[in-house]
C-alpha positions in Angstrom: -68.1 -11.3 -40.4 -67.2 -7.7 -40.1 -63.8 -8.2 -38.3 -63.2 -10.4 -41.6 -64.0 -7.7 -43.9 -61.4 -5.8 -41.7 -64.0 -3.5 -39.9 -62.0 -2.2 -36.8 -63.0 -4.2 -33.5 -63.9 -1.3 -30.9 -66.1 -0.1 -34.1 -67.9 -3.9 -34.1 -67.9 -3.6 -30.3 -69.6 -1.0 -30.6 -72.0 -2.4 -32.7 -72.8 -5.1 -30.1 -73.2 -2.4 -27.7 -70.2 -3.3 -25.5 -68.1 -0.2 -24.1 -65.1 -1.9 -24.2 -63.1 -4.1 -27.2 -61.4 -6.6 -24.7 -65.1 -8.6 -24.6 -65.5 -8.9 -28.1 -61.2 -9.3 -28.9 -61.4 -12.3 -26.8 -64.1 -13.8 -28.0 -63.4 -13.2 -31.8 -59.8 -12.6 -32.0 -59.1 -15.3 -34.6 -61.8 -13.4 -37.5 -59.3 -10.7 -37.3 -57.4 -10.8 -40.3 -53.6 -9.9 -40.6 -54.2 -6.5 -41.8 -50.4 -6.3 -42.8 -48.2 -8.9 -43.1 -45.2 -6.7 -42.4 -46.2 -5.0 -39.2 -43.4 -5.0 -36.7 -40.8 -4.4 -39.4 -39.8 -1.2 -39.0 -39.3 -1.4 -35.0 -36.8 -4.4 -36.2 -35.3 -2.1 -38.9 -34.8 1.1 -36.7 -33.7 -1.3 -33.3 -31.6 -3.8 -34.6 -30.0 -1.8 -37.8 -26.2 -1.3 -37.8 -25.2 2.4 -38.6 
């Protein structure tokens, strides 16, 4: 539920007591919502532009 809201997941693993996020970013990776649909977009832009 809070990795839906868009809590950040070592803040929820830390919730559940665990001292790492890989536990908890395996287990629930798919309730973590596309915080932005453009990420990645400005490696592309700065990369791949013509100048």
């Amino acid at each position: 539920m809070m990795l839906s809201a868009g809590e950040p997941l070592m803040w929820v693993a830390n919730q559940m007591d665990h001292a790492k996020w890989l536990l908890p970013g395996d287990i629930y990776a798919n309730w973590i919502p596309s915080t932005n649909p453009d990420a990645g977009d400005k490696a592309i832009d700065i990369f791949w532009s013509k100048k």
